[in-house]
C-alpha positions in Angstrom: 0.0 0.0 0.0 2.4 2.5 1.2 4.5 3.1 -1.9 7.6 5.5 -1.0 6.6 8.9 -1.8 3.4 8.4 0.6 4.3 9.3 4.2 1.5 8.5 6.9 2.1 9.9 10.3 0.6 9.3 13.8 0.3 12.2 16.5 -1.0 11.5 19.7 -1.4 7.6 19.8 0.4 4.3 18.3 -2.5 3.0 16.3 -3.7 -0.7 16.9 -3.9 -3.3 14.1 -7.9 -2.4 13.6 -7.2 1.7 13.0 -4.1 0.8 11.1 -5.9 -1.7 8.6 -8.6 1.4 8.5 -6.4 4.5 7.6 -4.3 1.6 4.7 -7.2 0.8 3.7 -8.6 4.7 2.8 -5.4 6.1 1.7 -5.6 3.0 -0.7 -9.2 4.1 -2.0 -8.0 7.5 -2.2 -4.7 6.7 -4.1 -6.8 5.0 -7.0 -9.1 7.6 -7.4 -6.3 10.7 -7.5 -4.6 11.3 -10.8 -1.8 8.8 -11.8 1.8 9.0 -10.2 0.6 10.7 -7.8 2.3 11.2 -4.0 0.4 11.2 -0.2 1.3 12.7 3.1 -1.2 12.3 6.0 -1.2 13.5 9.8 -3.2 11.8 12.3 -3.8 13.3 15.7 -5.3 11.8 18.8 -6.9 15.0 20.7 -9.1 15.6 23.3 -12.5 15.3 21.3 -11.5 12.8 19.3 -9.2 12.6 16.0 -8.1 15.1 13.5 -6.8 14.1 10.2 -4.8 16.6 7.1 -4.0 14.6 3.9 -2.9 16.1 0.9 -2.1 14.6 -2.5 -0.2 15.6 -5.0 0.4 14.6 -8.6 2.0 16.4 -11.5 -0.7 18.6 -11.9 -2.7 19.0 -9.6 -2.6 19.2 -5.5 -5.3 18.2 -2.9 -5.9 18.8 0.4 -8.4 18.0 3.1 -8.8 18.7 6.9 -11.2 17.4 9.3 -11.9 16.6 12.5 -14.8 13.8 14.3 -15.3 11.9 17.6 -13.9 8.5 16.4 -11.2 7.6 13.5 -13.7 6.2 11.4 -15.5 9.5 11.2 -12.5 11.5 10.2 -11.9 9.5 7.5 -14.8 9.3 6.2 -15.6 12.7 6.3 -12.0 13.3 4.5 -12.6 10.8 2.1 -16.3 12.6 1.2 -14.0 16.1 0.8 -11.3 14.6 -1.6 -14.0 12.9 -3.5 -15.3 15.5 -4.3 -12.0 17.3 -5.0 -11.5 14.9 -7.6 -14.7 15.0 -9.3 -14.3 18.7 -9.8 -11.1 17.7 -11.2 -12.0 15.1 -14.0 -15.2 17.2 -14.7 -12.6 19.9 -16.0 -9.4 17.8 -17.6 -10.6 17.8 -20.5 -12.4 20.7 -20.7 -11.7 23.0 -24.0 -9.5 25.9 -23.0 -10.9 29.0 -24.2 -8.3 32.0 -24.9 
């Protein structure tokens, strides 16, 4: 999953094998929905009301970047994966869009 260009780091807490499988297994999703070749870096806090997450991706192109912030870890990345999803359909919508001087 991890390739070496993608960086994922923990604040806060050492996450078990269950939160672990849970942020791999988004950052996967997310990896083959973003443009090709493109590069991850994600921090995940542990804070007082819950967990906060930042993950940008960036490809040749184009950059994106989400923040958010829930009760549980399941919540944050969800809510991030709802944000960059929709990043990226903004994104393929205009690709290939005509340029017009």
């Amino acid at each position: 999953m991890m390739h070496k260009n993608n960086r994922v780091d923990f604040v806060g807490f050492t996450p078990d094998a269950e939160q672990k499988w849970l942020v791999e297994a988004e950052i996967t999703k997310l990896l083959d929905r973003a443009p090709g070749q493109s590069s991850l870096s994600a921090v995940i806090c542990s804070e007082a009301e819950g967990f906060s997450a930042k993950i940008q991706i960036s490809s040749f192109s184009n950059n994106f970047e989400a923040y958010s912030t829930s009760i549980d870890l399941y919540g944050v990345m969800n809510k991030i994966d709802t944000e960059l999803g929709n990043q990226f359909a903004a994104w393929k919508r205009e690709r290939f869009r005509p340029q017009v001087s």
